[in-house]
Backbone as CSV, one residue per row, in Angstrom:
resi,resn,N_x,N_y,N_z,CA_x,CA_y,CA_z,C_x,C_y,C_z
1,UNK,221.283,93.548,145.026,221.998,94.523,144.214,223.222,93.868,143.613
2,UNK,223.308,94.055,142.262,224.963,93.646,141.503,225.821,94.766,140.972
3,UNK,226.962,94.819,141.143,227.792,96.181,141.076,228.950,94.932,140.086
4,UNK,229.124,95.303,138.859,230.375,94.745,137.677,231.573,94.986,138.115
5,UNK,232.600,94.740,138.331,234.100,95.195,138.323,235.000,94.187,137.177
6,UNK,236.225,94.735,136.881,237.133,93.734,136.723,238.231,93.495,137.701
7,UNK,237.443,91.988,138.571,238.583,91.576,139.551,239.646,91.002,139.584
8,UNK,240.758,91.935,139.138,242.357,91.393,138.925,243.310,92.312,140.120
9,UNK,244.248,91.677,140.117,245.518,92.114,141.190,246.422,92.385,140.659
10,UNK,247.196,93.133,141.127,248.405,93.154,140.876,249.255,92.965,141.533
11,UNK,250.296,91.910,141.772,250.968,91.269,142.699,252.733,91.427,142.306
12,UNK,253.284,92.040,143.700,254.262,92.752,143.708,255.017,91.432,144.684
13,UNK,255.607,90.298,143.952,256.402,89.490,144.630,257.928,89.049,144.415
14,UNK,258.530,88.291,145.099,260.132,88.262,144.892,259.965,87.189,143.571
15,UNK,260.603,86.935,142.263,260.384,85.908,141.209,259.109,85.747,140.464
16,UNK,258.293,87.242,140.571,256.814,86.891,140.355,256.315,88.211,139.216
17,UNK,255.815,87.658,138.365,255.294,88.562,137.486,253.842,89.341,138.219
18,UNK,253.298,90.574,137.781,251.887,91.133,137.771,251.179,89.972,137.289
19,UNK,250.007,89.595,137.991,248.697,88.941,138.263,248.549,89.502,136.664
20,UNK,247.503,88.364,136.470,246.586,88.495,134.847,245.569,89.737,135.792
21,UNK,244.727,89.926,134.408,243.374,90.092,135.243,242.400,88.967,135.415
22,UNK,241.423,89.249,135.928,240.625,87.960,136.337,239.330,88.624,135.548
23,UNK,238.110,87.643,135.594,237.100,88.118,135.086,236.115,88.980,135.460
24,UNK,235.168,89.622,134.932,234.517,90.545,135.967,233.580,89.810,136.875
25,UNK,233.674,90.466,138.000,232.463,89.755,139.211,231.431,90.547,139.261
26,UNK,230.300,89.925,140.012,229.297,90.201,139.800,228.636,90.053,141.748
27,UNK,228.137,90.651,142.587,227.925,90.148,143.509,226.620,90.740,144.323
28,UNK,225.688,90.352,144.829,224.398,90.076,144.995,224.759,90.142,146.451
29,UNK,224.015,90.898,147.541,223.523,91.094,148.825,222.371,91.206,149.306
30,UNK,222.047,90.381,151.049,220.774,90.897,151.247,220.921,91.673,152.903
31,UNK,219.580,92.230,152.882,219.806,93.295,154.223,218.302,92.618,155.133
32,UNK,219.217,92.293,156.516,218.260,92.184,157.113,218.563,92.900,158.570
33,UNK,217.640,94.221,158.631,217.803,94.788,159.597,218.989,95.740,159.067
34,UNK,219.890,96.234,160.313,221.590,96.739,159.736,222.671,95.788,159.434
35,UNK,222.288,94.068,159.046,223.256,93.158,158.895,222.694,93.020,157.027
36,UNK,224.270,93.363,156.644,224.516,93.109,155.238,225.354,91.490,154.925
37,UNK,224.596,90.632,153.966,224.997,89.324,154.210,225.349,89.236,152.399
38,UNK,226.087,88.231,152.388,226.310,88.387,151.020,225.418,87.101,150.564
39,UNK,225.195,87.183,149.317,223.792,86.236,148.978,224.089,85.185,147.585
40,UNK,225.088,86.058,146.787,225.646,85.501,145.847,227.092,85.928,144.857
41,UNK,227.719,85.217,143.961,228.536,85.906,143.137,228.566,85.231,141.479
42,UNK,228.569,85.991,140.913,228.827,85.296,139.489,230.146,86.123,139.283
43,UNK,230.454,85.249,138.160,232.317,85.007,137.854,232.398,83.873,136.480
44,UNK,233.603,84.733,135.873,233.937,83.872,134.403,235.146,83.683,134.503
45,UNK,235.649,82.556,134.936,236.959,81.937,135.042,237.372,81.201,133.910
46,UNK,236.874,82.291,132.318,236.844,81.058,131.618,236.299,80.162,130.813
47,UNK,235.261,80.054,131.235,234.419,78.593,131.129,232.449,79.214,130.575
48,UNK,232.997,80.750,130.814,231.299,81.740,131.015,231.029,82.077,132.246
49,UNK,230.164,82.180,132.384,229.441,83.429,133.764,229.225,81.904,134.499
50,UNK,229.600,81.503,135.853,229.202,80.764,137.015,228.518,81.704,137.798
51,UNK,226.909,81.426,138.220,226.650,81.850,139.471,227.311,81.154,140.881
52,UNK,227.564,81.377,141.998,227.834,80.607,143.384,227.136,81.183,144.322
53,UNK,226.378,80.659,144.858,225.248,80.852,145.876,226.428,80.888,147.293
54,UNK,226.185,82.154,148.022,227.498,82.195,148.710,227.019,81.058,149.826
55,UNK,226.207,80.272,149.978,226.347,78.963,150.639,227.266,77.733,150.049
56,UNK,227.528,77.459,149.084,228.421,77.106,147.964,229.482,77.638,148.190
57,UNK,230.342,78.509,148.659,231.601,79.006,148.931,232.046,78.137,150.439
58,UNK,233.634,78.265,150.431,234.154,77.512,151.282,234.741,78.047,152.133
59,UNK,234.025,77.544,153.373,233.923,78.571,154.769,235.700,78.689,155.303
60,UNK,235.849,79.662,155.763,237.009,79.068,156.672,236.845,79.336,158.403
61,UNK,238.086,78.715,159.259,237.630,78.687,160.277,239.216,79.655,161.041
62,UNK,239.249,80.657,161.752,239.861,81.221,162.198,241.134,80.620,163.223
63,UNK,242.185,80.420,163.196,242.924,79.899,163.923,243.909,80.547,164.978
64,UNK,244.081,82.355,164.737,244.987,82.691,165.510,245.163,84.124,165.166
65,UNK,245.368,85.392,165.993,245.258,86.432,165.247,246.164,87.157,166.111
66,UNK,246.664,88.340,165.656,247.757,88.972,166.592,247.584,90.097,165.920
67,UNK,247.235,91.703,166.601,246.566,92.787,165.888,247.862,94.092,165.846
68,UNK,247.796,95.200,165.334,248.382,95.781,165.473,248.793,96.655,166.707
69,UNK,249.992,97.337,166.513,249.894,98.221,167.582,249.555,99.914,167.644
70,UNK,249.689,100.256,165.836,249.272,101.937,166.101,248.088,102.167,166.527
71,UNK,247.931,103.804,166.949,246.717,103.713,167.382,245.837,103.865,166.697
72,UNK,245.857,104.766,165.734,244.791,104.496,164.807,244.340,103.048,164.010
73,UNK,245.147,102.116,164.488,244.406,101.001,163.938,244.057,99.931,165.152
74,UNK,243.506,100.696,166.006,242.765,100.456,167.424,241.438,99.454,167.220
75,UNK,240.947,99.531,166.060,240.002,98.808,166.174,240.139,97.422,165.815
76,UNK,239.099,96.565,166.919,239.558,95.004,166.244,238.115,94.497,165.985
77,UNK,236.649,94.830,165.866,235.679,93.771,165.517,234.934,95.260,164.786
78,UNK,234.024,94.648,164.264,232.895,95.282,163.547,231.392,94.758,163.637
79,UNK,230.449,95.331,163.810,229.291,94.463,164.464,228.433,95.077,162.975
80,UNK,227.166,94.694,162.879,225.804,95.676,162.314,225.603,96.681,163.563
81,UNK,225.641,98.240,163.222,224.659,98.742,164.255,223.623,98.785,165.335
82,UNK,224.193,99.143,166.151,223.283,98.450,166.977,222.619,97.068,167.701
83,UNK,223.530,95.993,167.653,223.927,94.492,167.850,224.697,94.781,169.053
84,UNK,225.158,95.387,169.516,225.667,95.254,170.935,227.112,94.623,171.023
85,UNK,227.619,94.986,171.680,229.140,94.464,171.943,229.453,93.107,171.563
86,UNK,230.243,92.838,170.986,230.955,90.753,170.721,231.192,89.895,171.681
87,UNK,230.062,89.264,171.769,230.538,88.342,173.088,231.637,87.352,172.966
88,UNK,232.010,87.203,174.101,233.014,86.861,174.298,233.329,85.577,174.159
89,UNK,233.934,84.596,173.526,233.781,83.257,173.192,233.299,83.161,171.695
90,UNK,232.289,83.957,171.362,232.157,83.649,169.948,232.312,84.871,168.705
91,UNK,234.024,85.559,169.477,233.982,86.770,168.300,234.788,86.441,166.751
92,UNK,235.665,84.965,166.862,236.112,84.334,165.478,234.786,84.718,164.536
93,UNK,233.368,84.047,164.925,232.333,83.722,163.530,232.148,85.051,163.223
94,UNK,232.460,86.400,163.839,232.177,87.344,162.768,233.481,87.365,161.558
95,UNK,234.069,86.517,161.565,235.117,86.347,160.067,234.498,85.303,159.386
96,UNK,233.694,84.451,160.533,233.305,83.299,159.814,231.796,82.945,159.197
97,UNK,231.301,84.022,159.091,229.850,83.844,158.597,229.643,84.973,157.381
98,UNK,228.802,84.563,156.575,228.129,85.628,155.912,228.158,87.185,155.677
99,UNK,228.064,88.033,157.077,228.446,89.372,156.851,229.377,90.378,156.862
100,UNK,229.087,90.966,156.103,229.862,91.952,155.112,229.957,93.039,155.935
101,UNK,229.046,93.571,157.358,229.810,94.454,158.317,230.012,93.972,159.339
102,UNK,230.604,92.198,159.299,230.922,92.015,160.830,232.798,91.799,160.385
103,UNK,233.607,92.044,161.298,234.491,91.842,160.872,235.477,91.731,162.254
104,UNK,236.705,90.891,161.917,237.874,91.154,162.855,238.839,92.033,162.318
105,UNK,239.749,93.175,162.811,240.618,93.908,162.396,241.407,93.626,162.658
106,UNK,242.647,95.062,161.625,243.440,94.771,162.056,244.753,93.829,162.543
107,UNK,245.071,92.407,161.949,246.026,91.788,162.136,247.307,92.529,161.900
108,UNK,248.420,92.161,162.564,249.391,92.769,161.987,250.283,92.220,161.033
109,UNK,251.460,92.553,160.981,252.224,92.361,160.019,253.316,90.752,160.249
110,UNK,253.349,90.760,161.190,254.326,89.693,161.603,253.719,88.039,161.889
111,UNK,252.400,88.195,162.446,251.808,86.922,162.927,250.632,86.805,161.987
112,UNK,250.113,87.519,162.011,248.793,88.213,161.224,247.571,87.830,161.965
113,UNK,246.644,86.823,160.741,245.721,86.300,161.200,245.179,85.059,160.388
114,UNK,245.421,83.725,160.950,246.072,82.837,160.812,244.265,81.813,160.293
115,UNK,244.163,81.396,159.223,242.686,80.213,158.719,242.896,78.983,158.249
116,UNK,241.946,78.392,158.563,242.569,77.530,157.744,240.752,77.217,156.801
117,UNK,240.623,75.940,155.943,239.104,76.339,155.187,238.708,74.728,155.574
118,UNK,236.997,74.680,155.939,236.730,73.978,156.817,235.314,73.302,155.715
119,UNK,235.213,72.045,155.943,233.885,71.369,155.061,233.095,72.113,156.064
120,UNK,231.549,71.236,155.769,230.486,71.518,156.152,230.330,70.930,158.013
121,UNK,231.328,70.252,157.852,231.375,69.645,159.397,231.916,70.002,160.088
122,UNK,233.010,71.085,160.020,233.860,71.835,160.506,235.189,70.953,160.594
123,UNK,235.185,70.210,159.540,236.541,69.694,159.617,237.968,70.176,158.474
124,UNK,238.859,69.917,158.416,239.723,70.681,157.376,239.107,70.242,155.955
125,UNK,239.184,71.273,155.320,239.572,71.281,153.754,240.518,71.822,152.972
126,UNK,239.925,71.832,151.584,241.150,72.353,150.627,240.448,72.974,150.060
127,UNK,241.425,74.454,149.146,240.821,75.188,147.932,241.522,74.559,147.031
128,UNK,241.356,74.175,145.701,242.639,74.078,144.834,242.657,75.168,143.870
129,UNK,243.880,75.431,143.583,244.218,76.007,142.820,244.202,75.437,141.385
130,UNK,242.782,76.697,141.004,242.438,75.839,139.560,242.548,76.852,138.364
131,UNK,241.833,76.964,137.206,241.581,78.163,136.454,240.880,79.387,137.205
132,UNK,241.931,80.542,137.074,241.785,81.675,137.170,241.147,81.686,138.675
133,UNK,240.604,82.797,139.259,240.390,83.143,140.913,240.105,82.218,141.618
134,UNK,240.399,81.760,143.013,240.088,80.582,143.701,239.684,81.248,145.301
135,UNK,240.079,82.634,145.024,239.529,83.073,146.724,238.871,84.322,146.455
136,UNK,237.935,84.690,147.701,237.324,85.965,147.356,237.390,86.974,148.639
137,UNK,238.228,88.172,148.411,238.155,88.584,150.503,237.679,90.017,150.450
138,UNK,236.431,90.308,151.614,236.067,91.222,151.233,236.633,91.714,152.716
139,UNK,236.674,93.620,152.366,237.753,94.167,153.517,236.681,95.402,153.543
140,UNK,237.269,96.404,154.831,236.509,97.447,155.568,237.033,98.512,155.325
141,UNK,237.120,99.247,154.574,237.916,100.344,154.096,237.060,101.818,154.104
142,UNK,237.611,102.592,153.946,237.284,104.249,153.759,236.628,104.807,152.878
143,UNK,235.553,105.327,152.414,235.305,105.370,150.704,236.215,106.312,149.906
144,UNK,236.586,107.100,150.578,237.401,108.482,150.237,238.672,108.867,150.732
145,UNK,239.259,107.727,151.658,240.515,107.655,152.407,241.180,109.378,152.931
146,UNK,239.570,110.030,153.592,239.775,111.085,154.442,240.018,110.721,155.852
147,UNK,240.289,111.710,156.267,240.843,111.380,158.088,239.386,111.913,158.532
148,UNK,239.250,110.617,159.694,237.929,110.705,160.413,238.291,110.972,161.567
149,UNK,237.881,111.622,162.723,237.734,112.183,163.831,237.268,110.586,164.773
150,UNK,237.955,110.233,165.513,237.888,109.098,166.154,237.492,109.645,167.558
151,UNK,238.258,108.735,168.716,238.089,109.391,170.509,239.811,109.138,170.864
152,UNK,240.415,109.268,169.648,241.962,109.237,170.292,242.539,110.616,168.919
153,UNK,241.421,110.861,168.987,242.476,112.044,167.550,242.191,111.442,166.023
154,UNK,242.562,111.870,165.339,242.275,111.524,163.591,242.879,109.663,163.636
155,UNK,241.680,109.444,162.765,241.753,107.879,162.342,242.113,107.781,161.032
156,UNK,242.875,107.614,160.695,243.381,107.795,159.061,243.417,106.668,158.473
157,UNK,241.989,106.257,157.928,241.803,105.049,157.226,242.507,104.883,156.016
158,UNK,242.848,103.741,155.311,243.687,103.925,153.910,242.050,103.986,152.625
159,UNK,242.474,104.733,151.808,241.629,105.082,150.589,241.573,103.492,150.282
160,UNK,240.113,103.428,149.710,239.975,102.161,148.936,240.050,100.518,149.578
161,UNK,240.362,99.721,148.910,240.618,98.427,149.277,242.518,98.469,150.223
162,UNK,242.293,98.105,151.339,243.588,97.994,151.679,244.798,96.893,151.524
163,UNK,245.524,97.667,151.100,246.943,96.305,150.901,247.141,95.624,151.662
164,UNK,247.616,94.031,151.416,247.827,93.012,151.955,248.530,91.923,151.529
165,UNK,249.509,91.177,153.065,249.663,90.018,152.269,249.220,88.866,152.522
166,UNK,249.371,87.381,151.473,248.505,86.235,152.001,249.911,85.503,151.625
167,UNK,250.229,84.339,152.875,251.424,83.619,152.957,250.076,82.010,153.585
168,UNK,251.654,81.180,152.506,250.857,79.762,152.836,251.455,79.555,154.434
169,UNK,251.047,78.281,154.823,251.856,77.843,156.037,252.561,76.480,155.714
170,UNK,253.593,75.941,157.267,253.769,74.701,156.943,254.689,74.763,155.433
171,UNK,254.634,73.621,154.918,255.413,73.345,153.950,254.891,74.214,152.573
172,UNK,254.289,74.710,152.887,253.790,76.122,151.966,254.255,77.341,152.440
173,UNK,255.060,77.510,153.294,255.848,78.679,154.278,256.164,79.894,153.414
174,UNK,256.444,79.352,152.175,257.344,79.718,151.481,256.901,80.553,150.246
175,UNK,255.319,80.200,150.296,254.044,80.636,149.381,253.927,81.992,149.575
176,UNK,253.871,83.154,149.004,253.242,84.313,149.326,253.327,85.241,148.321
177,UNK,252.196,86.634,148.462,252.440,87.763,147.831,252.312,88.371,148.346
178,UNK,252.672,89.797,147.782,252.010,91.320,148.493,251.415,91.890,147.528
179,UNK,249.711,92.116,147.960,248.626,92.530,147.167,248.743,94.184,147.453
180,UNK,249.573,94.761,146.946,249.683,95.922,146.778,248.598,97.352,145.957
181,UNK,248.194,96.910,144.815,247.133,97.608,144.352,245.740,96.948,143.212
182,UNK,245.474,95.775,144.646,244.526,94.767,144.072,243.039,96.118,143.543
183,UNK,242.642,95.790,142.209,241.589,95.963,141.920,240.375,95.405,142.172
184,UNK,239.334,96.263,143.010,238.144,96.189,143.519,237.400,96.366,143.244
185,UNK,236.142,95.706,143.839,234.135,95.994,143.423,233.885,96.521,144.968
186,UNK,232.999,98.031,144.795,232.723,98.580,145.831,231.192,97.981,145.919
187,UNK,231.530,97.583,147.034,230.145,96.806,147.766,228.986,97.837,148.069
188,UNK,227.587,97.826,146.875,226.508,98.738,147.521,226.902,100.453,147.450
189,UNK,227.927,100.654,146.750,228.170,102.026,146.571,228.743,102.560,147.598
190,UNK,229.498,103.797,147.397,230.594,104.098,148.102,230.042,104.556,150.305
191,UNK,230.815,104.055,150.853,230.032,105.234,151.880,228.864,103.723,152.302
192,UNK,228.661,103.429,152.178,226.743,102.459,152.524,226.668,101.949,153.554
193,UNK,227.976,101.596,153.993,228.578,100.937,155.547,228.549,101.518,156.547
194,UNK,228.853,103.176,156.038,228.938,104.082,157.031,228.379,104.310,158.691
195,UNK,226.786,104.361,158.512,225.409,104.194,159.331,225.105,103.078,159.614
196,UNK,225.830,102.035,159.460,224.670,100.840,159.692,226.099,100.113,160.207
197,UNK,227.121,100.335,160.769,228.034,99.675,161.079,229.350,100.387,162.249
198,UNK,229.098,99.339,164.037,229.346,99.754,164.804,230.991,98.925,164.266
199,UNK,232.283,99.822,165.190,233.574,99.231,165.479,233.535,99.364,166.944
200,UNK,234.639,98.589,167.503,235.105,98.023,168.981,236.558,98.212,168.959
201,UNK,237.212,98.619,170.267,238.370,98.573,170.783,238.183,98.373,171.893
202,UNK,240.059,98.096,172.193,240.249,97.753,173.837,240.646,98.273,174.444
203,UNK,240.524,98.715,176.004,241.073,99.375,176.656,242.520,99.774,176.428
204,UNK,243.263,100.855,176.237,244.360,101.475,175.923,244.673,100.725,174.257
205,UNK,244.016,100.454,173.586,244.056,100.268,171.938,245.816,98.936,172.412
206,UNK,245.475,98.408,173.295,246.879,97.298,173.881,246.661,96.281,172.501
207,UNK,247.881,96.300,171.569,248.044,94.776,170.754,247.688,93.567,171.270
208,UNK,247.025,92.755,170.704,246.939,91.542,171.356,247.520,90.558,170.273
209,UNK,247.919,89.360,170.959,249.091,88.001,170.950,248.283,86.877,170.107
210,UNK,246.909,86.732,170.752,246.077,85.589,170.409,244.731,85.841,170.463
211,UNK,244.377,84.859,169.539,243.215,84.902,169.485,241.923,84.908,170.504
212,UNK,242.687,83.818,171.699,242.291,83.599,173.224,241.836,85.299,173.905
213,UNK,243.078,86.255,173.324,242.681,87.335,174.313,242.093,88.154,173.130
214,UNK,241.594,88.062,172.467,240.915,88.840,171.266,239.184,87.924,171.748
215,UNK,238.884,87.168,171.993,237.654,86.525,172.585,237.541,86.642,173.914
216,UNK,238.213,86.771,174.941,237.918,87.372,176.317,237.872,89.102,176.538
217,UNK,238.933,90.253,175.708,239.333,90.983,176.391,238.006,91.563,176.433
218,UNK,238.337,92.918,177.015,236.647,93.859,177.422,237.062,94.144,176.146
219,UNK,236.207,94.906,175.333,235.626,95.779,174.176,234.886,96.831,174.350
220,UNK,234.940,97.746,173.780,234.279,99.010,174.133,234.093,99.691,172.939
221,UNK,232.645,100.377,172.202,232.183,100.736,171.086,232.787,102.156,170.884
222,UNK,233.675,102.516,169.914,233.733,103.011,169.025,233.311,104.542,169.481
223,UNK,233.252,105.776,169.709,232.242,107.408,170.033,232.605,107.517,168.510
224,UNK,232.502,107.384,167.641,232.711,108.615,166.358,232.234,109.444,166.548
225,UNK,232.244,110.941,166.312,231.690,112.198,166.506,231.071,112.361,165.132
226,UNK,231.580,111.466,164.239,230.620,111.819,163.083,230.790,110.897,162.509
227,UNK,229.722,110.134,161.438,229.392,109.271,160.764,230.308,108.545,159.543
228,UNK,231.860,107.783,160.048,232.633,107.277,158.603,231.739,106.855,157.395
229,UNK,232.521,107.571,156.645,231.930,106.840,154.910,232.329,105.432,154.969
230,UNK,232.193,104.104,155.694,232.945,103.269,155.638,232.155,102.396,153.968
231,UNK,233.200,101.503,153.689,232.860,101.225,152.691,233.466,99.623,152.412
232,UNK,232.408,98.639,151.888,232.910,97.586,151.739,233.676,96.737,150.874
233,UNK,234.962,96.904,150.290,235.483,95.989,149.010,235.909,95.040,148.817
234,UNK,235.648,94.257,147.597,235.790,93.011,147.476,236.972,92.783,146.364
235,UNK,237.550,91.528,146.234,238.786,91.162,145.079,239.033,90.004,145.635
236,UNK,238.877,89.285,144.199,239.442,87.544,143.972,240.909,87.544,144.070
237,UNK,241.378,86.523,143.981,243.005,86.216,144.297,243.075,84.846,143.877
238,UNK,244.220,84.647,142.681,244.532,83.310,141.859,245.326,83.243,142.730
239,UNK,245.714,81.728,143.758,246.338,81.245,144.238,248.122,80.885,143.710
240,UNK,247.667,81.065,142.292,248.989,80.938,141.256,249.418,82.080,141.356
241,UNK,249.346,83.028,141.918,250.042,84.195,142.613,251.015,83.941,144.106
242,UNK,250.477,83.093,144.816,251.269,83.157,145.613,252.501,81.680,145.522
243,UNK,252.435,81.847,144.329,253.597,80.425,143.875,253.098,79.020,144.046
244,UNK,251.738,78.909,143.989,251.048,77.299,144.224,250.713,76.867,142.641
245,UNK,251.189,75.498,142.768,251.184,75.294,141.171,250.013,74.959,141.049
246,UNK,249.473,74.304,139.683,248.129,74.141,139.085,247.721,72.967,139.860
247,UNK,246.533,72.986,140.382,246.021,71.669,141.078,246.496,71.115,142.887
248,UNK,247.545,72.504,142.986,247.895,72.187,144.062,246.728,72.184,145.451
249,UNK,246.699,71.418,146.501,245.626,71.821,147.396,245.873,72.681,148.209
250,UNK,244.817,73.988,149.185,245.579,74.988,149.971,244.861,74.753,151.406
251,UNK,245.288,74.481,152.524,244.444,74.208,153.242,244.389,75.316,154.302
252,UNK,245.362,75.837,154.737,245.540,76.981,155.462,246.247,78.297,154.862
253,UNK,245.904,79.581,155.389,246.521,80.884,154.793,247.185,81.335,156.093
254,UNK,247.550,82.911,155.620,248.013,83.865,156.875,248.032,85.093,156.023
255,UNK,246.819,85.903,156.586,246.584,86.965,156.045,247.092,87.835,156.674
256,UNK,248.388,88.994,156.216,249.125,90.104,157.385,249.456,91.234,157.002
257,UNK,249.005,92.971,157.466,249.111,93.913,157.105,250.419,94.028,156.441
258,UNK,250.208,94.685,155.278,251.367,95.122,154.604,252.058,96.678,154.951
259,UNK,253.344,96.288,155.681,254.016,97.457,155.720,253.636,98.510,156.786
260,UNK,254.174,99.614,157.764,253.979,100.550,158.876,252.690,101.346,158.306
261,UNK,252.098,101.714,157.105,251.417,102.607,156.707,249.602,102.165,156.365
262,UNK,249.769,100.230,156.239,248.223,100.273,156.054,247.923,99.373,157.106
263,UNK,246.168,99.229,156.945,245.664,98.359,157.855,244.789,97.529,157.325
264,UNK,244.884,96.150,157.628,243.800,95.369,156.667,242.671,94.932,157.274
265,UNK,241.472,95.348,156.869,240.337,94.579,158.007,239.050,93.367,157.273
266,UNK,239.628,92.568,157.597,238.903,91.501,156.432,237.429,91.327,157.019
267,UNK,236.103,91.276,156.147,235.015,90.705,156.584,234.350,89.687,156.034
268,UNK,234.971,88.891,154.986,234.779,87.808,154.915,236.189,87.113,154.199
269,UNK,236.279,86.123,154.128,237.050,85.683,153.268,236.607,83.888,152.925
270,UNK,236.750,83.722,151.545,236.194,82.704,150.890,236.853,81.571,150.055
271,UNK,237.118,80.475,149.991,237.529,79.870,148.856,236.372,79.697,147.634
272,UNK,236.538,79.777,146.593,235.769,79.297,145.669,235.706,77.777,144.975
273,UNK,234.444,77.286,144.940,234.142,76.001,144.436,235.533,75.262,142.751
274,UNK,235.720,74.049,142.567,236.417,74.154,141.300,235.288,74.469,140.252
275,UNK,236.441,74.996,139.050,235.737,75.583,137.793,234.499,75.170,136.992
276,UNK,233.971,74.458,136.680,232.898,73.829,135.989,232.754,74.098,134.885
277,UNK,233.487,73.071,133.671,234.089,72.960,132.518,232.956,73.049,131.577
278,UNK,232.808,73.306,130.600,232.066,73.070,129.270,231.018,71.684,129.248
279,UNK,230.108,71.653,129.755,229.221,70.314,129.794,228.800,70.061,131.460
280,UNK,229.692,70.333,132.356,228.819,70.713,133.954,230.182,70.034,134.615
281,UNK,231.344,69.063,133.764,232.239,68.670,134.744,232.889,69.805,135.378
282,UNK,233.525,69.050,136.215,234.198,69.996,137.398,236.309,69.925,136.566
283,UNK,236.793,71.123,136.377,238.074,70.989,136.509,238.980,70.829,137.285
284,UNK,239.239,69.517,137.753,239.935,69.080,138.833,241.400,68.724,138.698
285,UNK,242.245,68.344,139.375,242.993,67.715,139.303,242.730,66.007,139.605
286,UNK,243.443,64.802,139.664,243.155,63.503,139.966,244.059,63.616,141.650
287,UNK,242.872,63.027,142.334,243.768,62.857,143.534,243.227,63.671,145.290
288,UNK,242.161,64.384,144.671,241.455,65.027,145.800,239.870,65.874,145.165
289,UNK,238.673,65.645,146.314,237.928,66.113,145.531,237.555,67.076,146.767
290,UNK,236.796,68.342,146.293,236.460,69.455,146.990,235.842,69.281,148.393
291,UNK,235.527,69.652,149.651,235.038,69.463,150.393,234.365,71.043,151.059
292,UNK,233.047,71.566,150.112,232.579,72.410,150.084,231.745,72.995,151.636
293,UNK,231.579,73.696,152.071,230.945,74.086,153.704,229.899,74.958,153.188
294,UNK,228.881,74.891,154.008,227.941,76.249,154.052,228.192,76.870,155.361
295,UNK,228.232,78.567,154.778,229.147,79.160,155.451,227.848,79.415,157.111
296,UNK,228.169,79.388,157.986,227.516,79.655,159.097,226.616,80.700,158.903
């Protein structure tokens, strides 16, 4: 299935103008069983319509996560239906693979949840910041941002794609925006997530520090009393938003809820390949060349 949007942001930063728009995306899924995997994306940065075979996108690898504390934003993983609880030791790869209802929640605002983007060997890479979008993050949101009936009282998901911010690290410390009312492509139509996609919490909805106790703690599925419209959205992000100049390389992020009122729950997140100029070259800078992963 392909659903059109125009994927642009609007970025609310200190010295920083509103984001352009970006071009429209285009994005392709397949279903096997209740696991929704993403399969492809086309995108015009520019240059015309690029397809990217989401094996061609650049994996990242999870480094550190620290979740919130309200309670309604109690939940920290997302499975396919019926897949059974996240074992323990390997609950990072649901950020790090393919699907679109596995997810980690929830980071908070202060530490967040910490990547960095990994070749095919699992060793570090870079995105660069090239013409127009260079990342793609798809999040777990509400279709209708009504209050759902949880097992602790009303869950008050935020309407739509949820706000967020993305800060560099390291000597990029200093890199960041707040994606305040990024424009989205609703994944598969509104609501589609709903039925086919279990959430997890932890005993007393307790914040956790690290990633260490986000892969050991117990987990426990979710009672909804009735079926969330959950819903999956997607939006690119020009790295020249968060103050990285042209050609610069990005090797690590820190993705962290924006503000007491939302919650961000990412289920994939992607770098994109460089641009591919008029004749099949690649638009690069001199001085580093891509080190592309297939995503797990």
């Amino acid at each position: 299935m392909k659903i059109r949007i125009t994927a642009a942001a609007v970025i609310l930063a200190t010295g920083m103008a509103a984001a352009q728009s970006a071009a429209p995306l285009d994005v392709a899924t397949t279903t096997n069983g209740n696991l929704v995997e993403l399969s492809s994306i086309t995108i015009d940065r520019g240059f015309g319509q690029e397809s990217i075979d989401a094996a061609d996108l650049i994996n990242i690898e999870v480094l550190s996560i620290s979740t919130s504390e309200a309670p309604f934003e109690g939940t920290l993983a997302a499975t396919p239906a019926g897949s059974g609880t996240p074992v323990s030791g390997q609950r990072a790869a649901l950020l790090e693979d393919l699907g679109l209802n596995t997810a980690l929640q929830n980071p908070n605002g202060t530490s967040g949840l910490g990547f960095r983007f990994v070749n095919d060997s699992g060793e570090s890479a870079s995105v660069f910041n090239g013409v127009g979008a260079d990342l793609v993050i798809f999040d777990i949101g509400l279709a209708e941002g009504a209050p759902v009936p949880g097992p602790v009282g009303t869950m008050n998901f935020s309407q739509g794609f949820d706000p967020f911010s993305l800060a560099g690290v390291g000597s990029f410390s200093g890199n960041s925006a707040d994606f305040l009312t990024p424009e989205f492509l609703t994944v598969n139509g509104p609501g589609a997530f709903g039925g086919i996609t279990d959430f997890f919490n932890a005993p007393g909805l307790t914040p956790l520090s690290s990633l260490s106790e986000l892969e050991n703690v117990q987990l426990s599925q979710i009672p909804f009393p009735q079926t969330p419209p959950i819903t999956v959205f997607a939006t690119t992000i020009d790295l020249s938003d968060l103050g990285f100049a042209y050609g610069e390389e990005v090797s690590e992020l820190t993705l962290l809820k924006l503000g007491d009122l939302f919650a961000v729950d990412p289920a994939l997140i992607a770098g994109l390949p460089p641009v591919p100029a008029p004749g099949g070259a690649l638009v690069l800078v001199a001085g580093g060349a891509l080190a592309a992963r297939r995503r797990r």
